[in-house]
TIBAZA-83681 format. One record per residue: residue number from 1; x, y, z of N, C-alpha, C in turn. Coordinates in steps of 0.05 Angstrom, whole numbers. Example, Ala and Ser with C-alpha at 12.3 -4.5 7.8 and 13.67 -1.06 7.14 Angstrom:
<atoms>
+-----+--------+--------+--------+--------+--------+--------+--------+--------+--------+
!   k !    nxx !    nyy !    nzz !   caxx !   cayy !   cazz !    cxx !    cyy !    czz !
+-----+--------+--------+--------+--------+--------+--------+--------+--------+--------+
!   1 !    264 !   -114 !    156 !    246 !    -90 !    156 !    264 !    -66 !    156 !
!   2 !    257 !    -45 !    142 !    273 !    -21 !    143 !    258 !      1 !    157 !
+-----+--------+--------+--------+--------+--------+--------+--------+--------+--------+
</atoms>
This chain:
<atoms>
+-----+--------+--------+--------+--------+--------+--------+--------+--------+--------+
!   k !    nxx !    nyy !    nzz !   caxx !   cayy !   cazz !    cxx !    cyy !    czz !
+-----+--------+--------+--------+--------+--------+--------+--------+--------+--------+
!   1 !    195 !      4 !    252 !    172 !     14 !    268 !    172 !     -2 !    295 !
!   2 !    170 !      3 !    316 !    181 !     -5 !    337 !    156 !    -19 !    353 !
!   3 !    131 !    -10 !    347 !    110 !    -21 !    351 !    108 !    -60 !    342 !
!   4 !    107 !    -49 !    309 !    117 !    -77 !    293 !    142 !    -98 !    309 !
!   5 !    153 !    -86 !    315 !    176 !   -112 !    325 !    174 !   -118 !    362 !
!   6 !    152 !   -106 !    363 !    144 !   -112 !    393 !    114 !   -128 !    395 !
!   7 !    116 !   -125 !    369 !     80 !   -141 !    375 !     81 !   -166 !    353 !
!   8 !    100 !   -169 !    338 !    102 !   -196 !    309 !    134 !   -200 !    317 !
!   9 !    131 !   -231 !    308 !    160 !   -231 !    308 !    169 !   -229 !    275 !
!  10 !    190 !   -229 !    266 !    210 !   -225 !    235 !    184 !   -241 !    225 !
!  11 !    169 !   -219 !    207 !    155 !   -232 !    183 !    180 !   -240 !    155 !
!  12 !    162 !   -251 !    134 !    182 !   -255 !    111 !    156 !   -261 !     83 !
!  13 !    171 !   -258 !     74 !    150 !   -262 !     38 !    134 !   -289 !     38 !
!  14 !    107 !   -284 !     39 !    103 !   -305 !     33 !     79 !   -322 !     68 !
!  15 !     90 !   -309 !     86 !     68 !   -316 !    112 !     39 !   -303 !     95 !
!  16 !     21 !   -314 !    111 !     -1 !   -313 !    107 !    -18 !   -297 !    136 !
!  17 !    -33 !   -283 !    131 !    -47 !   -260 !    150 !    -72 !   -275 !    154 !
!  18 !    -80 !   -282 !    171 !   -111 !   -286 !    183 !   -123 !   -264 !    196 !
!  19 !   -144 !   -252 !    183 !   -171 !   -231 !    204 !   -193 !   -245 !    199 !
!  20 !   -210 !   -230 !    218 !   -233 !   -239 !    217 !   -261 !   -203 !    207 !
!  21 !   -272 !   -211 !    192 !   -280 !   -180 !    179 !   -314 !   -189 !    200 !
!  22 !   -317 !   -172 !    211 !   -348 !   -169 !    224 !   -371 !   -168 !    206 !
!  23 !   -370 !   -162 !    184 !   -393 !   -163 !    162 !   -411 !   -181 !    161 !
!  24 !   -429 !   -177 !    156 !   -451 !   -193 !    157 !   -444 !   -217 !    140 !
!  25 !   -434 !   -216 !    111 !   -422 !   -237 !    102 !   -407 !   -256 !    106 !
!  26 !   -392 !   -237 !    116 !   -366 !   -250 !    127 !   -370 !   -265 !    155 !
!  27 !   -387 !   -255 !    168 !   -389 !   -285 !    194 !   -408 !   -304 !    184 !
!  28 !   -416 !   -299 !    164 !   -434 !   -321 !    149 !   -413 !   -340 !    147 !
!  29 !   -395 !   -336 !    124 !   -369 !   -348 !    120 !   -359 !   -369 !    146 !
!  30 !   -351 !   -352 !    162 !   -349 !   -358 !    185 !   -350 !   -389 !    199 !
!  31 !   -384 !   -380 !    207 !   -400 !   -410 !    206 !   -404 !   -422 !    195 !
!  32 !   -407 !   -420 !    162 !   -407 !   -447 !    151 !   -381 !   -462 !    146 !
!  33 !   -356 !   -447 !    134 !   -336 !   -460 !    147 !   -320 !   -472 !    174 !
!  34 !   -337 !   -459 !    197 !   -330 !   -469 !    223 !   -296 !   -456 !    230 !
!  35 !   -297 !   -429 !    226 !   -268 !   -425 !    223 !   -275 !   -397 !    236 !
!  36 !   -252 !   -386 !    253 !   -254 !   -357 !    263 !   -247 !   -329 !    238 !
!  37 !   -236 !   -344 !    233 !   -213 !   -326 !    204 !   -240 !   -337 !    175 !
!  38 !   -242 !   -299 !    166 !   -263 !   -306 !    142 !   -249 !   -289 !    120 !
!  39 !   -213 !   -281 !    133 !   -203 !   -262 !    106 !   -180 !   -271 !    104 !
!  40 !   -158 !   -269 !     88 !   -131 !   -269 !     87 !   -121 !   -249 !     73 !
!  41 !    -92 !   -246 !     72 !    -75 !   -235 !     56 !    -41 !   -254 !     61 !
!  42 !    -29 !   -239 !     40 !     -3 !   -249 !     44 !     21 !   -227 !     42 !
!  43 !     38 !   -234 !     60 !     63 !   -212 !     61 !     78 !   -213 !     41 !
!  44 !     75 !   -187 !     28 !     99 !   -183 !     -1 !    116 !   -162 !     12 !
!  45 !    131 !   -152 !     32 !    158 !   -140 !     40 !    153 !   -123 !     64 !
!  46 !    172 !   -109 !     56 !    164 !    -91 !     84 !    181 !    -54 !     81 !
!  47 !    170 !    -44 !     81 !    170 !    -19 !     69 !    192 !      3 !     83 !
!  48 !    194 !    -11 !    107 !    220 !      6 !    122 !    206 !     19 !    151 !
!  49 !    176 !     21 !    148 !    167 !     24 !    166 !    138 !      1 !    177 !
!  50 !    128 !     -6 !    162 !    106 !    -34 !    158 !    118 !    -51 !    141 !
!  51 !    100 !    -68 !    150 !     97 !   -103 !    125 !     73 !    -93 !    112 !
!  52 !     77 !    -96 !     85 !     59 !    -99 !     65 !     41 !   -125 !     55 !
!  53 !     26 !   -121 !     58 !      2 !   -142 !     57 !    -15 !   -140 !     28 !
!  54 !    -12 !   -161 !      3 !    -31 !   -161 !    -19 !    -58 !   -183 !    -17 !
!  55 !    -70 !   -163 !    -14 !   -101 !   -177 !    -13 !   -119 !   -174 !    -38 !
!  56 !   -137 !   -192 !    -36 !   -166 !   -193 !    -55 !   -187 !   -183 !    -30 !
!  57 !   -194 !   -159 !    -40 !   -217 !   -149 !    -20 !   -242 !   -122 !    -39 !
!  58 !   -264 !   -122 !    -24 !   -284 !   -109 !    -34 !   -274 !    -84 !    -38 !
!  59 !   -278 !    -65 !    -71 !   -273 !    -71 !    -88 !   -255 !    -87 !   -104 !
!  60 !   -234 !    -79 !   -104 !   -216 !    -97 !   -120 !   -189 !   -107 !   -103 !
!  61 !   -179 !   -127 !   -115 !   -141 !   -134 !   -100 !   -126 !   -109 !    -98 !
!  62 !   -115 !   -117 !    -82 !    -89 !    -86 !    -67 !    -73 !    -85 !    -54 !
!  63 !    -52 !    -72 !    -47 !    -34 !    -85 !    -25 !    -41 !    -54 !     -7 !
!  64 !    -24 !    -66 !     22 !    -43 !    -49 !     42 !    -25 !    -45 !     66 !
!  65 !    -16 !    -32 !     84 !     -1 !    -41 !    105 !    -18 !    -61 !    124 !
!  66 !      0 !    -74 !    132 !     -5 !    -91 !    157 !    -22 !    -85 !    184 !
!  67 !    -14 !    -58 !    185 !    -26 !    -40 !    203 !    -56 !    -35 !    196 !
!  68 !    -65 !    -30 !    177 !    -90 !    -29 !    168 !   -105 !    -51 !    161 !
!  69 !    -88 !    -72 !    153 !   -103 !    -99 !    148 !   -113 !   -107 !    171 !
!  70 !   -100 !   -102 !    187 !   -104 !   -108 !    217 !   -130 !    -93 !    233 !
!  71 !   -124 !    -74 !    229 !   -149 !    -51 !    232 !   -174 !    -48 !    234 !
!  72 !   -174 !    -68 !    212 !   -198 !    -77 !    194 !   -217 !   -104 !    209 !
!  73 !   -195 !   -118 !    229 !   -208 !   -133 !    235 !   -220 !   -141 !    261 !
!  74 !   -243 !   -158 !    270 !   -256 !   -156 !    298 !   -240 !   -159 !    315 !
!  75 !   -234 !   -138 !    339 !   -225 !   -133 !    365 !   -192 !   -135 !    358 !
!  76 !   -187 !   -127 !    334 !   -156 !   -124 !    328 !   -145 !   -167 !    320 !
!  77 !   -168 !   -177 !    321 !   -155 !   -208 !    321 !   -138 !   -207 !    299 !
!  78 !   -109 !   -224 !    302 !    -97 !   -233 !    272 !    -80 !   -249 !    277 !
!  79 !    -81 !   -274 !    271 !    -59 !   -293 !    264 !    -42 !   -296 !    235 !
!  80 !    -17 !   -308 !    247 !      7 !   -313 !    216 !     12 !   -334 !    216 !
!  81 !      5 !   -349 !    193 !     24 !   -380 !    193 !     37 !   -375 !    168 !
!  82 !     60 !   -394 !    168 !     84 !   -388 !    156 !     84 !   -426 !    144 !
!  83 !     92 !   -427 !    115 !    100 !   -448 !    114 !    117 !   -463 !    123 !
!  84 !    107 !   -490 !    136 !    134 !   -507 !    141 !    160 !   -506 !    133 !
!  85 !    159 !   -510 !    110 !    180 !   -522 !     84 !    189 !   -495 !     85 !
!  86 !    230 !   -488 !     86 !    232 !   -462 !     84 !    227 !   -455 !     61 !
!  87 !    216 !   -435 !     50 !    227 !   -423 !     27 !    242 !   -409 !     20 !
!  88 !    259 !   -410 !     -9 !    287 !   -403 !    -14 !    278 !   -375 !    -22 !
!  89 !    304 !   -357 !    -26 !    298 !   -325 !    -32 !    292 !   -331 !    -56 !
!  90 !    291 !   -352 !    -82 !    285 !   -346 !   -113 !    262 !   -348 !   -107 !
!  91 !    241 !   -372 !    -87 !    224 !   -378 !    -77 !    198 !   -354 !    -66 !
!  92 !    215 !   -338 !    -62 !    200 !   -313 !    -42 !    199 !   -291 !    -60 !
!  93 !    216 !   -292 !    -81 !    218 !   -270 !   -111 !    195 !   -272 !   -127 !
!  94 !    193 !   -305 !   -134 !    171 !   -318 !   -143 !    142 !   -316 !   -131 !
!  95 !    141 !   -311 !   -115 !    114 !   -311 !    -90 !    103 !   -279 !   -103 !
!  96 !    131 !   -256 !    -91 !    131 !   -231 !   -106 !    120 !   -227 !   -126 !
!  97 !    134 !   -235 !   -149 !    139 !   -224 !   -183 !    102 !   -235 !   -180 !
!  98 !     89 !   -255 !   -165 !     55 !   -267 !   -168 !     36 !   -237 !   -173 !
!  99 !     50 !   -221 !   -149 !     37 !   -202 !   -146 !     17 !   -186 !   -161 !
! 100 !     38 !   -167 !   -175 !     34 !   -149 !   -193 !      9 !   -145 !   -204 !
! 101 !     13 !   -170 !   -231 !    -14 !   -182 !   -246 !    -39 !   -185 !   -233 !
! 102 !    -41 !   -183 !   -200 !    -64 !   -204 !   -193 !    -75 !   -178 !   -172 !
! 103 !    -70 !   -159 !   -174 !    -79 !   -129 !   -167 !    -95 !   -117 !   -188 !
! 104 !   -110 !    -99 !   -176 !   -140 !    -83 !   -184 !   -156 !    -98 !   -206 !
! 105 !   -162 !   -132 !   -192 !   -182 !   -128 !   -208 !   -207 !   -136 !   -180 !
! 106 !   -231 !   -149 !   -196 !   -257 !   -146 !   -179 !   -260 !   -162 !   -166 !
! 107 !   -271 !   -161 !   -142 !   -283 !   -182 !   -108 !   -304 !   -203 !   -122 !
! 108 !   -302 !   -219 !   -128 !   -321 !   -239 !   -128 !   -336 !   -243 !   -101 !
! 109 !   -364 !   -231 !   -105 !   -382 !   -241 !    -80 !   -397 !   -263 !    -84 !
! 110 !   -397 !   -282 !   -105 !   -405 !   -311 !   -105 !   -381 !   -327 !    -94 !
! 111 !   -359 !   -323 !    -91 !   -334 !   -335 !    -92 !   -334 !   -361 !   -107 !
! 112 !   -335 !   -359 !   -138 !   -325 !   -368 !   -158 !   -303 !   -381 !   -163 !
! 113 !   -291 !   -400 !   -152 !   -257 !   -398 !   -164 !   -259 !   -397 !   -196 !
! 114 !   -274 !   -402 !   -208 !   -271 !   -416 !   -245 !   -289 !   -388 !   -259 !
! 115 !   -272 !   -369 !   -235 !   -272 !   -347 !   -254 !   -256 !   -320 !   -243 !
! 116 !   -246 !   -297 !   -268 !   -228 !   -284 !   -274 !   -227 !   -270 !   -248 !
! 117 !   -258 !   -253 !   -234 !   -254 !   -234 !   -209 !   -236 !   -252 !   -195 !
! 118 !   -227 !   -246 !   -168 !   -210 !   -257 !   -143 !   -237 !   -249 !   -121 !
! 119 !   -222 !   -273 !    -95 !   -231 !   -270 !    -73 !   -204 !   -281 !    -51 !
! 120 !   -207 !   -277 !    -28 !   -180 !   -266 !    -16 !   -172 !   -295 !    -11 !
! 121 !   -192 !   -326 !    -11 !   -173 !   -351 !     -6 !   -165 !   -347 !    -32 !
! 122 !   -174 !   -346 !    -63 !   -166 !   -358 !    -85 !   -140 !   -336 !    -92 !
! 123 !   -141 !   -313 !    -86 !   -120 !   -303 !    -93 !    -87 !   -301 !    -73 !
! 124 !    -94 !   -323 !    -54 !    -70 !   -327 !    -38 !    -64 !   -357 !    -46 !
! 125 !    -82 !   -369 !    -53 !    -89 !   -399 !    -58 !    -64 !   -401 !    -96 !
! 126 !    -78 !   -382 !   -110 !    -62 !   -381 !   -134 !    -32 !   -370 !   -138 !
! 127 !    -29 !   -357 !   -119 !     -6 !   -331 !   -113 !     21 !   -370 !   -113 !
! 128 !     12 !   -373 !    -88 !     26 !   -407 !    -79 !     32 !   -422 !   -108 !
! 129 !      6 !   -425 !   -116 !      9 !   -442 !   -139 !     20 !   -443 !   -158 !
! 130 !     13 !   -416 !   -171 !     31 !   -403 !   -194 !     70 !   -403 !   -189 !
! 131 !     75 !   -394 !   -167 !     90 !   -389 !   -156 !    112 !   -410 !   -156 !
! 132 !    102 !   -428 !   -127 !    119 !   -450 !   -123 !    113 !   -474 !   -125 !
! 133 !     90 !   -480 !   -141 !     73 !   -504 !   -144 !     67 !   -518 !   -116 !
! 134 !     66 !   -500 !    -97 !     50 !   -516 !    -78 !     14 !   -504 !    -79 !
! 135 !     10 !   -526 !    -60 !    -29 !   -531 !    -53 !    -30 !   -513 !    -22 !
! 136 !    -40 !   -490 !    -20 !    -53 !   -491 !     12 !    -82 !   -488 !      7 !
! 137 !    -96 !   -506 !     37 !   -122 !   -499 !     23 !   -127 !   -525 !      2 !
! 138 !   -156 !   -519 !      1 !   -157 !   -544 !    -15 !   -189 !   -524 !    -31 !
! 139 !   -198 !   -539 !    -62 !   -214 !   -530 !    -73 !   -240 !   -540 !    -70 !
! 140 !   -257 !   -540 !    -63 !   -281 !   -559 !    -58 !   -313 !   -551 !    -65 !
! 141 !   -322 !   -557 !    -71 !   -347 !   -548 !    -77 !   -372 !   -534 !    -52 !
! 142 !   -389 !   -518 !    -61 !   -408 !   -515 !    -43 !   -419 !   -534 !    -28 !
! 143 !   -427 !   -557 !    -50 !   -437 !   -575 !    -34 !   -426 !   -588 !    -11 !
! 144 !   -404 !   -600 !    -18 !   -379 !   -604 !      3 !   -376 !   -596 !     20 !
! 145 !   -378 !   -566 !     22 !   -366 !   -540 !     36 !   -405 !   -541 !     57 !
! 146 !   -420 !   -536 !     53 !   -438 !   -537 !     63 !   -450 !   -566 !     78 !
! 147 !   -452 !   -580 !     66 !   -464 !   -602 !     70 !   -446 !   -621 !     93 !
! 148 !   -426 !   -615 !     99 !   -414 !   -624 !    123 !   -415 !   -607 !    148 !
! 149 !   -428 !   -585 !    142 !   -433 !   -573 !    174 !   -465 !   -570 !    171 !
! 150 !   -477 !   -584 !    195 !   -497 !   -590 !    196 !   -517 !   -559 !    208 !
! 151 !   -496 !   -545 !    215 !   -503 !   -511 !    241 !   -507 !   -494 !    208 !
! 152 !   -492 !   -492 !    184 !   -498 !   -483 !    172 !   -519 !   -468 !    160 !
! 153 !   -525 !   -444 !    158 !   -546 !   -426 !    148 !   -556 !   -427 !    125 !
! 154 !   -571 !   -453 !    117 !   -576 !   -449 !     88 !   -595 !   -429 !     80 !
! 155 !   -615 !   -416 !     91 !   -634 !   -393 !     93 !   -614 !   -371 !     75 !
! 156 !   -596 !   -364 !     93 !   -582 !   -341 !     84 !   -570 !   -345 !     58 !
! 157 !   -553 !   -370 !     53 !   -538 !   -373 !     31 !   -569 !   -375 !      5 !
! 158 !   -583 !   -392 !      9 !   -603 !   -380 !    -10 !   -614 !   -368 !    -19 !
! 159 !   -614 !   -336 !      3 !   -617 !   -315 !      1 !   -597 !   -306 !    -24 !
! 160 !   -570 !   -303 !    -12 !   -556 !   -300 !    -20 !   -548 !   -303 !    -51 !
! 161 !   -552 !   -327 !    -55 !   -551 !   -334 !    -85 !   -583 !   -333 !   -100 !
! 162 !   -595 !   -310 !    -95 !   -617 !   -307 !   -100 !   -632 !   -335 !   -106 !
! 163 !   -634 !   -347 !    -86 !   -659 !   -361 !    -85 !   -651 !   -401 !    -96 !
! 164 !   -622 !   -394 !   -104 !   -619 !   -421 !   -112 !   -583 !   -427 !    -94 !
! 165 !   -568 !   -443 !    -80 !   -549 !   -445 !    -82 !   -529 !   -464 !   -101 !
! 166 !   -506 !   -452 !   -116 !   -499 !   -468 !   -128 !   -479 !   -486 !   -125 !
! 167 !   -497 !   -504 !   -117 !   -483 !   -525 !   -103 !   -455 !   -541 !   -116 !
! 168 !   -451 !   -545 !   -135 !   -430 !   -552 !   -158 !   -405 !   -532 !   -160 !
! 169 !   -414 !   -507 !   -149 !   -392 !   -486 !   -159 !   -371 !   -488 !   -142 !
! 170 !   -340 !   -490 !   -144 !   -321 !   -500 !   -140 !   -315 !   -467 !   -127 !
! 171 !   -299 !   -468 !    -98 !   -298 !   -447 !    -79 !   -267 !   -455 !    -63 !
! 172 !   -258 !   -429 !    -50 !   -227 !   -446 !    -30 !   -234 !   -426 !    -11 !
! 173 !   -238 !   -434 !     16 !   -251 !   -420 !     31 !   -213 !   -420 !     51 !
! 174 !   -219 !   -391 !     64 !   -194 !   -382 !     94 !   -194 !   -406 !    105 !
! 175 !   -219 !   -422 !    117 !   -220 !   -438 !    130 !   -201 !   -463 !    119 !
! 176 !   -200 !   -465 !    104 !   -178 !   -497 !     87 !   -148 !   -484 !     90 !
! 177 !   -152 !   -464 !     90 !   -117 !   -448 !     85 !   -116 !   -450 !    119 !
! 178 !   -129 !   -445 !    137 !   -127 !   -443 !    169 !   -116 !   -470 !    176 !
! 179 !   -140 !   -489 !    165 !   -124 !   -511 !    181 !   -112 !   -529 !    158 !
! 180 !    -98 !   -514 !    140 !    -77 !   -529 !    120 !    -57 !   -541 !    134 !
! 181 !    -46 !   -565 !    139 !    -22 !   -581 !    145 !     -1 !   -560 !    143 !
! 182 !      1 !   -566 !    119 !     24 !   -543 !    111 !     40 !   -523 !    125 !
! 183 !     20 !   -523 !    137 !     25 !   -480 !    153 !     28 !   -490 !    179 !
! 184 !     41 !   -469 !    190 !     51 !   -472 !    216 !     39 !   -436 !    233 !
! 185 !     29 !   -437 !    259 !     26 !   -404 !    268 !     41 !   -396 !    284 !
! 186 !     55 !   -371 !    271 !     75 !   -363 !    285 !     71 !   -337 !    304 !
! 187 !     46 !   -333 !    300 !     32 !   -311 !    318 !      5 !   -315 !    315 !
! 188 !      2 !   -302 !    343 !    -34 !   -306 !    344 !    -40 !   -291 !    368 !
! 189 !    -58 !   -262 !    369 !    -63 !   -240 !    382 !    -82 !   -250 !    402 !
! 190 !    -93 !   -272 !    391 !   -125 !   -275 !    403 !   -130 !   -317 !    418 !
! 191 !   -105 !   -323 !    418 !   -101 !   -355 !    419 !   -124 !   -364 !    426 !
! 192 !   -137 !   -363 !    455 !   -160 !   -374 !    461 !   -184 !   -365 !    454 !
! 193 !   -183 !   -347 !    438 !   -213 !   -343 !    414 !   -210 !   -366 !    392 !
! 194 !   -184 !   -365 !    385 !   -184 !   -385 !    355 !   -185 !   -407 !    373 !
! 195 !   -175 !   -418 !    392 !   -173 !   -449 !    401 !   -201 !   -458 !    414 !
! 196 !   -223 !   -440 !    413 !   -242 !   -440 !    420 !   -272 !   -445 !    400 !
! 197 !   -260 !   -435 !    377 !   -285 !   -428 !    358 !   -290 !   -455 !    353 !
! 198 !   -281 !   -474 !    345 !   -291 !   -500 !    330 !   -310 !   -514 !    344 !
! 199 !   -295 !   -514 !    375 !   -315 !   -513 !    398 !   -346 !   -507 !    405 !
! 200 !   -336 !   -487 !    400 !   -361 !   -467 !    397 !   -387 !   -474 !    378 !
! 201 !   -364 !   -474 !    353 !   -392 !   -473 !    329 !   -404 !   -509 !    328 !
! 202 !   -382 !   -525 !    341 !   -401 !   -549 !    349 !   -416 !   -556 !    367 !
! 203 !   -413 !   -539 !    394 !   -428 !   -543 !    403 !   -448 !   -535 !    414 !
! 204 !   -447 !   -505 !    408 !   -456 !   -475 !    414 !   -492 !   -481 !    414 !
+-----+--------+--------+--------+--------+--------+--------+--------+--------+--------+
</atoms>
């Protein structure tokens, strides 16, 4: 597709997709992680005419073209980081074969990790793990996750969690996978929006 190879350079199994979803939730997300990117997916191949993209999204996990993942998100934004460390083709089989199993089931809107639904860090977060025993991203609790940004909306999140947040409940937010060591960006549509946001949400 000729579009594709004029606007990404050679994707491969296993990059990771950054959007940002406009939803009211989702810029919640947003701000309290201090991050532009409040979705992911990850590239499982490429179909002859798109890259295929398997996500955890409202309703259930799916894989999707690239083109639509994209679609989906504010003013077309999307970045790719790619892991450092190459990975080998058994490596990228492995990432694959993750797949399958971890499609149609349900969106966790508490974002739960220590439980069965998916949400789109934990199901790119586990895809890695299961896979090639690596970490992106890191697991951390609400409290953690909240209590270090001071701009944070606790109003809403209490809302949210009808009336109590649970502060203890263990979560892996886009934002830890964004600025994971690990990863390197090999594209980015929108550079001085993302090199801007942290900025922003500190000092805004």
């Amino acid at each position: 597709m000729p579009s594709l190879k004029n606007h990404y350079p050679p994707l491969e199994i296993g990059d990771i997709v950054f959007t940002c979803v406009a939803a009211f939730l989702f810029e919640n997300i947003s701000r309290a992680s201090l991050c532009w990117s409040n979705h992911v997916g990850i590239i499982v191949g490429y179909d002859g005419s798109d890259y295929i993209v398997a996500e955890s999204k409202v309703p259930l996990s799916q894989t999707t073209s690239l083109t639509k993942f994209v679609n989906r998100s504010h003013h077309n934004h999307v970045a790719i980081k790619r892991l450092k460390q190459t990975l080998t083709d058994r490596q990228k089989l492995a990432i694959f074969s993750q797949v399958p199993g971890r499609l149609n089931i349900f969106y966790h809107t508490g974002f739960k990790y220590d439980s069965k639904r998916q949400f789109c860090s934990k199901f790119v977060y586990e895809i890695y793990k299961a896979a090639v025993n690596i970490e992106l991203g890191k697991i951390e609790t609400f409290s953690q996750l909240l209590q270090t940004n001071p701009k944070a909306d606790l109003i809403f999140w209490k809302l949210w969690f009808f009336g109590k947040i649970p502060w203890q409940r263990r979560t892996v937010t886009p934002a830890s996978l964004w600025y994971c060591p690990k990863l390197e960006t090999i594209y980015d549509s929108h550079p001085k929006i993302t090199e801007s946001f942290l900025k922003y949400q500190l000092n805004g």
